[in-house]
N, C-alpha and C positions, 0 to 999 in steps of 0.2 A: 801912785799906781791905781789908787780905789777911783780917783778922779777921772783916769783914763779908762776906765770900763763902764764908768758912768755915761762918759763920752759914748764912748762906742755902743754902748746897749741904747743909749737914746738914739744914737743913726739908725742903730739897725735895727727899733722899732719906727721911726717915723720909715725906712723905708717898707718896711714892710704895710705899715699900715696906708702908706701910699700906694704901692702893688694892690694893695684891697680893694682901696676905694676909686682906682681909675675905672677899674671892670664892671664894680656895683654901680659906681654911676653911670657909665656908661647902660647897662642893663636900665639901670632904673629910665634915662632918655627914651629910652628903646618902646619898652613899656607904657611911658607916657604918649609915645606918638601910637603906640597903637590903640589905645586907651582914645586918640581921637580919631580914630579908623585910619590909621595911615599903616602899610606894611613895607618894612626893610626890604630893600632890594638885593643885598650880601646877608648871606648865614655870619652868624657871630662864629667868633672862633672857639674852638673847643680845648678842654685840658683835663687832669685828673683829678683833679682836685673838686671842693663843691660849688666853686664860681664857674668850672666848664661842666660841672651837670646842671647848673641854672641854667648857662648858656645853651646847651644841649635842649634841656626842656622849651625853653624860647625856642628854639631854631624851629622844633616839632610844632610849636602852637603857630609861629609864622605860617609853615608849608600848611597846617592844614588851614588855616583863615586864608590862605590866596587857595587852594582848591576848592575852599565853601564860595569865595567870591567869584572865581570861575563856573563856578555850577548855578551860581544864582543868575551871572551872566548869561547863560546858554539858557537858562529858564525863560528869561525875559526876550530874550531872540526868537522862542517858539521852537526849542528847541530839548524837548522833552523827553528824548530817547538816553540822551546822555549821560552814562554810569559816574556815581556818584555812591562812598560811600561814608556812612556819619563815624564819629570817633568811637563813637559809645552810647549807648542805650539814654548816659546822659546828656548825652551832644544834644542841646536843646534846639539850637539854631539850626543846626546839620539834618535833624529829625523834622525841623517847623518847615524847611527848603523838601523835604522827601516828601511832608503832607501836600506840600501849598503844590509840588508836580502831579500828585495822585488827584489834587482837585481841577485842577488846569486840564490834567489829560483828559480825568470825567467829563469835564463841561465841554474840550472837543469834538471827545466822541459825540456829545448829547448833541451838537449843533451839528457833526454831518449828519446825521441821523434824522435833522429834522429836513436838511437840505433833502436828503433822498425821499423823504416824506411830503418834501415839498412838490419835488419833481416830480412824485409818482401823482399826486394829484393834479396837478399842472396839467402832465399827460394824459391823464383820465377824462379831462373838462373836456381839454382841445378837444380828445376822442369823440365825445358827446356830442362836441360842435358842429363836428366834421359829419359823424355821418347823420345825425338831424337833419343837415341840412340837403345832404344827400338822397335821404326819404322822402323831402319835400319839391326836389325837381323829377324826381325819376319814378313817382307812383305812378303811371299811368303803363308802365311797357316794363314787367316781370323780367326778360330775358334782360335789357339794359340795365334796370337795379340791380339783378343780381350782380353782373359784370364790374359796374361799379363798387359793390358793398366789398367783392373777393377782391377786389386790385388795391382797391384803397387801403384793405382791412390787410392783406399780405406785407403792403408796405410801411403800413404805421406798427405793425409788432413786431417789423424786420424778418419776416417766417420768406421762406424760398417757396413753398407751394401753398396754395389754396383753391378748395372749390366748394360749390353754393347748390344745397339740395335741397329742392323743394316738395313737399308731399301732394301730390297728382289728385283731381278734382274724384277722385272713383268713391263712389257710396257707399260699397264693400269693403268694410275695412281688411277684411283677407285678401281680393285683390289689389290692395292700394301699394302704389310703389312712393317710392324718391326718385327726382330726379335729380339727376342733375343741369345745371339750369347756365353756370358759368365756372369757369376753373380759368386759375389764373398763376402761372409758374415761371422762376427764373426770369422778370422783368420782362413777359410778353403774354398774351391772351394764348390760350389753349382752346380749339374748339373739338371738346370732345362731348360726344352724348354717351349717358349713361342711365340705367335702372338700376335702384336697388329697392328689394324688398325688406320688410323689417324684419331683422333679425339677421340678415345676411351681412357679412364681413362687419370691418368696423364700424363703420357710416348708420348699419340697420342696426348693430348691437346698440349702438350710441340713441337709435330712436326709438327703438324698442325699450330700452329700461329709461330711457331718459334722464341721463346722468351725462355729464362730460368725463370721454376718455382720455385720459394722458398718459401717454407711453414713456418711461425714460427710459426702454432701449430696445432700440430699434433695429428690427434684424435687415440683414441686405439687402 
């Protein structure tokens, strides 16, 4: 009788300690492939005991190593908007992926930034080129420079109206006006004559204190 319990107490610890060791090894395989960066494609299975809270804790480390490696993905696609969050304050890798986007998006911004820096100067030169070159065929006849400087000058800061006042040869500086010389609106020549004296409307405010006015809102 003692012999047959011997018996049976040795099955039914080898089977038990087979139940053990199929789940830990398998865990441990598991382990090992991610250990060479490879992640399971099936969650492990779960149970009550503490081989299904190992397996449990795995299952969590899997999910969040493929959303770390999904976030690093969209990092390297240029793709920086994409929510992302770390485990824990000790999520080292989780928290080095949130820096290395906070550096990346910096150094974005910093390079359009230099792009539109670039442009505005770019635009500036040309500017310079253009109407240089404009004061050097058109000095001899005042009504034609002018025409030229306001059609040009309207089109290149993309503005809908412009006009060109010039201050009138008089010696008197109390009768001396403005004229105006050329105006150029809506993508055709405007020939309108005008005086202004200093101090009257915008034009003579603007020549009187000698200051550029800019209005941001403009009544009807």
């Amino acid at each position: 009788m003692s012999l047959i319990l011997v018996v049976v107490g040795l099955i039914s610890a080898s089977l038990t300690i087979t139940n053990i060791r199929r789940p830990v090894q398998y865990l441990k395989n598991i382990l090992l492939e991610m250990a060479l960066g490879k992640l399971p494609t099936n969650k492990l299975k779960s149970s009550s005991d503490e081989i299904g809270e190992m397996s449990d804790a795995v299952n969590q480390l899997i999910a969040s190593r493929k959303e770390t490696a999904d976030f690093a993905v969209q990092i390297g696609n240029g793709n920086l908007e994409t929510a992302f969050k770390p485990l824990s304050k000790e999520d080292e890798l989780g928290n080095s992926l949130i820096e290395m986007r906070h550096s990346l998006y910096k150094a974005r911004n910093e390079e359009e930034n230099r792009k539109i820096d670039d442009q505005k100067r770019s635009w500036a030169t040309q500017g310079i080129a253009k109407f240089a070159e404009i004061l050097r065929n058109d000095n001899d006849d005042i009504e034609k420079l002018s025409y030229h400087i306001i059609h040009n000058l309207v089109e290149y800061v993309g503005a809908s109206v412009g006009g060109m006042f010039i201050l009138s040869d008089e010696m008197d500086e109390e009768e001396s006006f403005l004229e105006l010389t050329a105006s150029y609106a809506y993508d055709r020549r405007k020939y309108v004559k005008r005086q202004v004296f200093a101090g009257e409307g915008l034009v003579g405010a603007c020549f009187q204190e000698q200051q550029t006015i800019y209005i941001t809102e403009v009544p009807n």
